[in-house]
C-alpha positions in Angstrom: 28.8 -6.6 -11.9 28.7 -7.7 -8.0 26.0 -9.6 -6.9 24.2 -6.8 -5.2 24.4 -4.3 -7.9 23.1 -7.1 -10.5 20.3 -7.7 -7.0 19.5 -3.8 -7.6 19.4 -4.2 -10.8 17.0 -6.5 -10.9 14.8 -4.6 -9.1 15.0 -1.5 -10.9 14.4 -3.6 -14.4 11.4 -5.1 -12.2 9.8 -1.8 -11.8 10.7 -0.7 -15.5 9.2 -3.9 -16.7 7.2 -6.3 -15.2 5.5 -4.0 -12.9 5.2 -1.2 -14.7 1.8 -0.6 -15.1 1.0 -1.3 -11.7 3.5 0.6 -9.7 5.5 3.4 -11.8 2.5 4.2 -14.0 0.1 5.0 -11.2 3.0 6.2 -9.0 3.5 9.0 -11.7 -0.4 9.5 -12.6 -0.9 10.4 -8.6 2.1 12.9 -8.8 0.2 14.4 -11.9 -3.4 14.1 -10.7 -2.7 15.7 -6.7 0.3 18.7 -8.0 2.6 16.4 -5.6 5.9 17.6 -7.6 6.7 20.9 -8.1 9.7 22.5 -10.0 12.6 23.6 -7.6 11.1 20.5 -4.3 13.5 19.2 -2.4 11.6 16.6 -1.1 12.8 14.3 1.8 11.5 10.6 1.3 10.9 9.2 4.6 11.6 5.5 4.8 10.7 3.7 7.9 11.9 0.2 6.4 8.9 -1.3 5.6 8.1 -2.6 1.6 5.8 0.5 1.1 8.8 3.1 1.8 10.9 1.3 0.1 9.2 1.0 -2.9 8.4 4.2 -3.1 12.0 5.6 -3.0 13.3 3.3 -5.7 9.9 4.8 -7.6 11.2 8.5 -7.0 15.0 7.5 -7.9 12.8 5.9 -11.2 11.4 9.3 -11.7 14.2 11.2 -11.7 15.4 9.6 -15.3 12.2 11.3 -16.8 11.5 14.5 -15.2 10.9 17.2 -17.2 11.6 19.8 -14.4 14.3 20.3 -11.7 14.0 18.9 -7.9 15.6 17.4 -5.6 15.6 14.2 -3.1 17.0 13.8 0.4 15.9 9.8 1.4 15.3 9.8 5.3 15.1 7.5 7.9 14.4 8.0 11.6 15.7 5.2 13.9 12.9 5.8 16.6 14.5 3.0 18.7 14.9 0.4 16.6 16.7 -2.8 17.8 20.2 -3.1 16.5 19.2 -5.9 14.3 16.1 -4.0 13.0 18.3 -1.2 12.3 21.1 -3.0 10.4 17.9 -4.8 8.3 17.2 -1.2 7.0 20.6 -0.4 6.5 21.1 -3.5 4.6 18.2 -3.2 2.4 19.0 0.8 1.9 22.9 -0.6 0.6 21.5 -3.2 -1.3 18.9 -1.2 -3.4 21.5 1.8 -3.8 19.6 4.3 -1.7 22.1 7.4 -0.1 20.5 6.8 3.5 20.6 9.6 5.7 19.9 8.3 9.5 18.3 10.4 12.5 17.9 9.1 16.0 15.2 9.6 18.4 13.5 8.1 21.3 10.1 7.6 20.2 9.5 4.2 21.2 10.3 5.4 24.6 8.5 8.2 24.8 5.3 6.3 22.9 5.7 3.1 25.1 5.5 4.5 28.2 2.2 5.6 27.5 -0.7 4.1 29.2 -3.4 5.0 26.2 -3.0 4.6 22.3 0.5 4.3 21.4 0.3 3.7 17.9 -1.4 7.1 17.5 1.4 8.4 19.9 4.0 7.1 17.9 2.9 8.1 14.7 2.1 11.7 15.9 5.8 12.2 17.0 7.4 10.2 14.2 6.0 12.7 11.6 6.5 15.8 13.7 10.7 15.0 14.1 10.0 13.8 10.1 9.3 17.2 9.3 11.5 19.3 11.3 14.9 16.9 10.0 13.4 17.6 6.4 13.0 21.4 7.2 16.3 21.5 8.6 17.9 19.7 5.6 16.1 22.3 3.6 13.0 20.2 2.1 10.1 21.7 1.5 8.4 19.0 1.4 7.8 15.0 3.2 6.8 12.1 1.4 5.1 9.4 3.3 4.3 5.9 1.9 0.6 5.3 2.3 -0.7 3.4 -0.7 -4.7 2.7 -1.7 -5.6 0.3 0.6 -4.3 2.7 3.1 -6.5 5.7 1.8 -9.4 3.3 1.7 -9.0 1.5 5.5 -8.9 5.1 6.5 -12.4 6.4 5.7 -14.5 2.9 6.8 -12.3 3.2 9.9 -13.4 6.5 10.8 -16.7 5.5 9.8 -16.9 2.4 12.0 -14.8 3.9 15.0 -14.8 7.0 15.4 -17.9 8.1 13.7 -16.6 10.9 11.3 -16.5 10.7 7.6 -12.5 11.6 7.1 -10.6 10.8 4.1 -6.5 10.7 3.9 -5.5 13.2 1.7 -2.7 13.2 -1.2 -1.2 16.1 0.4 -1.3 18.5 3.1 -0.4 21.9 4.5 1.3 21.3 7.6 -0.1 23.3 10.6 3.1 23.1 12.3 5.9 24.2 9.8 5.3 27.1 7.7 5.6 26.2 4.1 6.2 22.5 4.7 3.8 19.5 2.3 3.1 16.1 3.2 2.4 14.2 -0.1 1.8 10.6 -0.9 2.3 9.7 -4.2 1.6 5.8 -3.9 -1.7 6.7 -3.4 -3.2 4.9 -6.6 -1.0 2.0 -5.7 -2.8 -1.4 -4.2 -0.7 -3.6 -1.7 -1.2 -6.4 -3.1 0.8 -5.4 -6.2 3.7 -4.0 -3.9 3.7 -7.3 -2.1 4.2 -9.3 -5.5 7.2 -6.7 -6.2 8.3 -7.6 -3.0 8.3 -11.4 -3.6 9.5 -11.2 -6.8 12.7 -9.6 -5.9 12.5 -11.9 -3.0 12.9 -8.9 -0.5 12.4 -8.8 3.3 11.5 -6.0 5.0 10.4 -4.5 8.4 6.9 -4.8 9.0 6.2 -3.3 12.6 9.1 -3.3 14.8 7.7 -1.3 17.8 8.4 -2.5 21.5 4.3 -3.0 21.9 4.2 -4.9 19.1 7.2 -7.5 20.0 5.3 -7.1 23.6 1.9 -8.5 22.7 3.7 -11.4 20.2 5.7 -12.3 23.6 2.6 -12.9 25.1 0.3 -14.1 22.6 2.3 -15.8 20.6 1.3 -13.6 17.1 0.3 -10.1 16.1 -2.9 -9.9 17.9 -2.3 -5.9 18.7 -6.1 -5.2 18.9 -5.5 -3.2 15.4 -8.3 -1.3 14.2 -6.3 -1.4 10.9 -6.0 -5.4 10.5 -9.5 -5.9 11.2 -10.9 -3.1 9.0 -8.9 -4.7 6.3 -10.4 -8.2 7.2 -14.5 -6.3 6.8 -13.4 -5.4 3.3 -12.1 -8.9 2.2 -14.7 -10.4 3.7 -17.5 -8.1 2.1 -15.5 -7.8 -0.9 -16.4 -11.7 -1.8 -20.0 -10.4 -2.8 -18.9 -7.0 -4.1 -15.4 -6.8 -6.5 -16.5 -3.3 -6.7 -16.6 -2.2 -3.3 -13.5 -1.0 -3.0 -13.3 1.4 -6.1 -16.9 2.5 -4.5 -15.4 3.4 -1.4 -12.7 5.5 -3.1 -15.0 7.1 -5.6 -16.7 8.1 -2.4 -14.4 10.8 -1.6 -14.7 12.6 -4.9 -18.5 12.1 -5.0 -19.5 13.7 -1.7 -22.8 16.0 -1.2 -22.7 18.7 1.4 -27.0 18.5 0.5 -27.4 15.5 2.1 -25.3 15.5 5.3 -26.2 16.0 8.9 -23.4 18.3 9.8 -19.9 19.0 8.1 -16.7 20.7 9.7 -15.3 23.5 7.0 -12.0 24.5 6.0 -11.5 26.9 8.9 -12.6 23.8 11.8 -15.9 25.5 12.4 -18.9 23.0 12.4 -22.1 23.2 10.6 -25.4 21.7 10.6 -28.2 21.2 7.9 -30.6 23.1 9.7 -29.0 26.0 8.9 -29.9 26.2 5.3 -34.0 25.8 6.7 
């Protein structure tokens, strides 16, 4: 065997084995728990070169040796403007891990750089709209993105703490946009700390953020000092996880436990609004 295929190897053995329990046991028990596969998907796996996308389509290419049901995969990456080196990192990675790449271009960086407010949220708005119109024109019916549990979690305090809304991420979605096309995430029982650990034990590099702002404010300050709502939410939970090991089960546990009796106001499935007065 060459040295990458014994490489890949390893890291399909790693996920078999070692980290079983913690990534292809909770990978499948999401897919079972949320409906996220169906018989007859064909189901594009979005990679954007990160460890989380990654994982997650060595994890699908893992499930396909014990479905019980027929459906398909189409593993897609978008270059949104990636630097040539950036690019060949993914492509690199993609070879080495035996994943059948197939490569769009856009110019999303552009687009989201030259934009004078937010363009993270820019960038992540177009990214998944040209996601699911190559999936749709490949014939998926559905996109699968790789937001894991710390992700889910980091995404109700933050609406809590900045934008004052109670909003979870869900494990799957209607799109609004494209009749009869899903978003599902099935690493959403997986924690990051246990994907980093795959990642080091397979001694891996990925991208992490390779955006023009991002290499912008490093130029100037020196690290990744973005202003990220995301980094610091993740740095209150550390911090007042040292008191409470449980707090961030509870705050998971708080998006199946919610009680319309006790809320102010809530927005229902058709985005009209409603306030508790009206039940007086």
């Amino acid at each position: 065997m060459d040295i990458m295929g014994s490489w890949n190897a390893h890291i399909e053995n790693s996920i078999r084995g070692k980290f079983h329990a913690e990534l292809f046991s909770r990978f499948t028990k999401a897919i079972v728990r949320y409906r996220l596969v169906e018989p007859g998907d064909r189901i594009a796996v979005c990679i954007s070169g990160g460890k989380d996308s990654f994982l997650m389509a060595k994890l699908f290419m893992e499930l396909t040796r014990h479905n019980k049901f027929p459906f398909e995969l189409r593993f897609l990456s978008m270059n949104p403007g990636y630097s040539e080196a950036n690019l060949e990192s993914i492509m690199d990675n993609a070879r080495l891990m035996k994943i059948p790449l197939e490569v769009f271009e856009t110019q999303v960086f552009e687009a989201a750089f030259r934009s004078e407010k937010s363009p993270c949220y820019l960038c992540a708005r177009m990214r998944r709209g040209y996601l699911y119109k190559e999936a749709r024109d490949r014939g998926c019916n559905k996109i699968a993105l790789a937001h894991h549990y710390d992700d889910v979690i980091e995404t109700v305090l933050m609406g809590m703490l900045y934008s004052g809304q109670y909003s979870g991420m869900m494990p799957k979605l209607k799109s609004t946009n494209f009749t009869g096309m899903q978003l599902i995430r099935p690493m959403y029982l997986i924690r990051e700390d246990d994907v980093i650990r795959w990642r080091d034990y397979n001694d891996l590099h990925f991208l992490n953020c390779a955006c023009r702002f991002t290499e912008k404010n490093y130029a100037v300050s020196g690290d990744d000092k973005t202003g990220s709502k995301r980094l610091e939410t993740k740095r209150i939970i550390r911090k007042l996880k040292e008191d409470n090991p449980y707090l961030e089960t509870n705050i998971f546990n708080s998006m199946h436990n919610v009680s319309l009796n006790t809320l102010l106001g809530y927005t229902d499935t058709e985005g009209n609004k409603h306030d508790f007065l009206e039940r007086f």
